[in-house]
N, C-alpha and C positions, 0 to 999 in steps of 0.2 A: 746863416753862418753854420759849417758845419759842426758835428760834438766832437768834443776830447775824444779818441780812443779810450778806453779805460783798462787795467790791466786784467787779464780773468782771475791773478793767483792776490791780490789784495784788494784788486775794487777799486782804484785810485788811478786818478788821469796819466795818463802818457805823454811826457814833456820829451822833446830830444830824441838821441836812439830810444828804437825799441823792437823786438822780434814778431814777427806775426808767423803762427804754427797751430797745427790744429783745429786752424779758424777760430782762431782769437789771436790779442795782440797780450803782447806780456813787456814789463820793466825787463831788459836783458839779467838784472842779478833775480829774479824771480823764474825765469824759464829753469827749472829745476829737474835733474834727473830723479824719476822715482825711486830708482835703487840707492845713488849716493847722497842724495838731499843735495849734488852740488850744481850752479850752473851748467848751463851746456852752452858752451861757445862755438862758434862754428855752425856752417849751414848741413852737417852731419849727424843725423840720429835716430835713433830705431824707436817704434810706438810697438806697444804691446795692451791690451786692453785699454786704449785709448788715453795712455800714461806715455812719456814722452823720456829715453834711457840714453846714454851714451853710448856709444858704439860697441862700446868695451863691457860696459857693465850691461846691458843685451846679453852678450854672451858671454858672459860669467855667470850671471844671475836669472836669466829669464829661457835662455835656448835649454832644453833637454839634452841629456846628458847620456853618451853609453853607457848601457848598464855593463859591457864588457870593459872596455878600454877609458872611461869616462870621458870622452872624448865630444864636448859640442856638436851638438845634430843639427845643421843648418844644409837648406837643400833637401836633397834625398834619403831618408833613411826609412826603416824597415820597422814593424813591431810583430811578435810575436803573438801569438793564441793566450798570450799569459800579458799582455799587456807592456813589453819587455820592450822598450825601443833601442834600435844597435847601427852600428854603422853596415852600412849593407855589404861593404867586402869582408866583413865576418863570416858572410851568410859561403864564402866559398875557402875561407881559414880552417872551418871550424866544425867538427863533427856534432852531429843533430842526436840529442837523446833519443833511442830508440822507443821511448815508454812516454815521451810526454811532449816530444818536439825539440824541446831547450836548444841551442847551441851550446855547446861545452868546451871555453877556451882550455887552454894546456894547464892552467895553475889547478882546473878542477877536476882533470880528468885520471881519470881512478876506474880499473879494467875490475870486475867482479873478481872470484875467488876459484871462477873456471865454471861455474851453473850455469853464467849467461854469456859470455864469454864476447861481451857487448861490453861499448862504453855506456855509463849512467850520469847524467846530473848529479850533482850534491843532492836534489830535491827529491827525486826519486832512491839517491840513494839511502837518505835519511828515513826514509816510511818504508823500505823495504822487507819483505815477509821470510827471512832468513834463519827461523828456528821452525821446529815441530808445535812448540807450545806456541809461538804467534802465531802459527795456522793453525790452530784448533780453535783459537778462538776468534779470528775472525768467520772460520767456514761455519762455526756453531751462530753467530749474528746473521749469517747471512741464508741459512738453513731455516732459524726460524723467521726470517722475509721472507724467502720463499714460500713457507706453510702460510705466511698472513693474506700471501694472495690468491689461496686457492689447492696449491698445489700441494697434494699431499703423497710420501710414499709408504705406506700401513706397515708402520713401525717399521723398516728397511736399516739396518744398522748402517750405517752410511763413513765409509772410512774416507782419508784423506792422505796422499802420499805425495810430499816435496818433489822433485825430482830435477833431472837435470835436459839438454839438449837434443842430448845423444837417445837418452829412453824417449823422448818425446818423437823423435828424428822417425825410430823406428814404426811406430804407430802414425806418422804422419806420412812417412809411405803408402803405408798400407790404406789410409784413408784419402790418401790425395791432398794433403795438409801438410805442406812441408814449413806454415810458419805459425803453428797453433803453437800457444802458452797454454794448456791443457786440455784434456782427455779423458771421457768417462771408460772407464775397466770394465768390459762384460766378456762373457762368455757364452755363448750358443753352445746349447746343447742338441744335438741330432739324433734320428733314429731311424734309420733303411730311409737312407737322403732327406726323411722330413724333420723341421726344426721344431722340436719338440718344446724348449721355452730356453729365457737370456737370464743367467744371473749378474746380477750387477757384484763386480768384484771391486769398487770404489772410484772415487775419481783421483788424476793426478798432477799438479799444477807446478808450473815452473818455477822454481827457487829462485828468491829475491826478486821477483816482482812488487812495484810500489806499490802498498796497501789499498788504494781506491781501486787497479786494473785489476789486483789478484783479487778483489771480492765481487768483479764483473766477472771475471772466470771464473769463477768457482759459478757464481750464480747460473753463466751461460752452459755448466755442465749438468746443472743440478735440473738443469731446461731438460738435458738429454736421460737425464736418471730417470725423470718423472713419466718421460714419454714410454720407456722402457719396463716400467712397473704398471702402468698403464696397458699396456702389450698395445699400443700404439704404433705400428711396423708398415714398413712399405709407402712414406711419406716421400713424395720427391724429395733429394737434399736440399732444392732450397727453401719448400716450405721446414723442413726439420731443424736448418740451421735461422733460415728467418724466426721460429718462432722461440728458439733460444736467444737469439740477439735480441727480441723482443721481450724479454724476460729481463736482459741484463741492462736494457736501454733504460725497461721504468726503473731497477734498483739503481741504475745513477742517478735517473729524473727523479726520484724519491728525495735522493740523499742532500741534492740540491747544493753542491760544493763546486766552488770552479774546479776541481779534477774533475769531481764525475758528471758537470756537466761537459767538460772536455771529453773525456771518454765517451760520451753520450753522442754528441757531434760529430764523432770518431764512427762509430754507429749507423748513424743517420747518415754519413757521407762517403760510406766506402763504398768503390768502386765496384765490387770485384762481384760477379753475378750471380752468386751463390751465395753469399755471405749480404752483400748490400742490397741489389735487387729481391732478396728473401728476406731481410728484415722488412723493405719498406713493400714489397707485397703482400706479409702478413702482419703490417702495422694496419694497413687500410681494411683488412679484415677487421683488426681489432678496433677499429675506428666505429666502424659501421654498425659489428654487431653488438659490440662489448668484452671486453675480457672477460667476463665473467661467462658469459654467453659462449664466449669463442671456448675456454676451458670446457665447457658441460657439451657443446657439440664435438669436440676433440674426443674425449671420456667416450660419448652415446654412438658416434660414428667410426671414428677409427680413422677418420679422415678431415685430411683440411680442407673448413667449407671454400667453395668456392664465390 
């Protein structure tokens, strides 16, 4: 003789109708939606963690939700480096923060005060470095990181100057850097065509940068100060700028924030062969031999080991 079915949700036989779903049988006023607590009637419904929803209350209660439009994500949708889930035709609506990724619908978007003359997130624009006195003290935090890793410049009074696109514009000519957020200040001195020595005349970092990127810039310049007081000259560019983004990589891995580990990934994933092939060319240096190692053969040689 075969057994009663038994219900899964009370444990008691099953006389008459009854649902079988999830592989088990249930009383139909027992098949219960996890969200509403109410039956679900109908051969229609959605499983989520192995919890059994209506149609409706699925996507109310369980589907994720735009963070722009708050719109149910069912199908295809997109997430962000920041964990942001959105519908994917935002991704061609909607201008991309230039500092962090973000999309920026219209209700947030808010153009600088003419320094960066970019759109910004709310997020970046809330941590951005927009006085003299917020950059003096983060460049001061990030000067003594620099000293804890080794690098020192024998007491070098070390200035710090805001600035804007246009001043950056002109030094990024000159250097082949048409999209640098700052610039170490030197001056070569000459004498009957020889270069008699560099003073360092300060660094200078782009106004209203969000506080995580402007303290990778700063750091990445303070790469270039050290090499200069060093009289450290005639490095190929990409070991020069590899070993400043090398510098500015561990102060994000330091910091260990999803910004600067963003920034950091930013780092480790650029392109461009001078800048990304030179970090992770003289990352494997510093892998191999040591930071510490690599600084004291930098110092004794005057050259990047190879």
């Amino acid at each position: 003789m075969a057994m009663q079915p038994m219900c899964k949700y009370c444990g008691k036989p099953v006389w008459g109708r009854y649902i079988t779903a999830l592989n088990a049988v249930w009383h139909p006023e027992h098949f219960l939606c996890a969200a509403c607590h109410l039956p679900i009637d109908g051969s229609s419904f959605s499983v989520h963690e192995g919890q059994p929803y209506h149609s409706a209350c699925f996507v109310e209660r369980v589907l994720p939700r735009c963070v722009y439009c708050n719109a149910p994500l069912s199908g295809t949708f997109l997430v962000d480096a920041w964990g942001n889930k959105f519908c994917a035709r935002h991704e061609q609506e909607y201008p991309t923060c230039e500092f962090c990724s973000r999309l920026i619908p219209p209700a947030q978007q808010e153009h600088s005060a003419g320094k960066l003359n970019s759109v910004r997130c709310p997020v970046c624009r809330a941590r951005a470095i927009e006085t003299s006195e917020q950059a003096r003290a983060a460049f001061a935090g990030v000067k003594r990181w620099v000293g804890s890793q080794g690098l020192t410049f024998n007491n070098l009074p070390l200035s710090l100057r805001l600035c804007d696109r246009d001043f950056l514009a002109k030094y990024g000519r000159a250097l082949s850097q048409p999209h640098m957020l700052g610039v170490t200040l030197s001056t070569t001195q000459s004498m009957n065509g020889r270069e008699r020595r560099t003073d360092i005349d300060g660094v200078a970092v782009l106004q209203d940068l969000p506080t995580p990127l402007f303290e990778g810039v700063v750091t990445h310049e303070l790469g270039h100060v050290w090499l200069i007081v060093q009289a450290i000259k005639g490095l190929p560019t990409w070991a020069e700028e590899g070993f400043c983004e090398l510098l500015a990589y561990r102060y994000h891995m330091q910091l260990n924030t999803p910004e600067s580990r963003y920034h950091a990934e930013n780092i480790a994933n650029n392109p461009d062969p001078v800048y990304g092939d030179g970090f992770r060319g003289v990352r494997a240096i510093a892998d191999r031999l040591g930071f510490q190692h690599l600084l004291e053969t930098l110092r004794a040689t005057k050259k990047m080991p190879v």
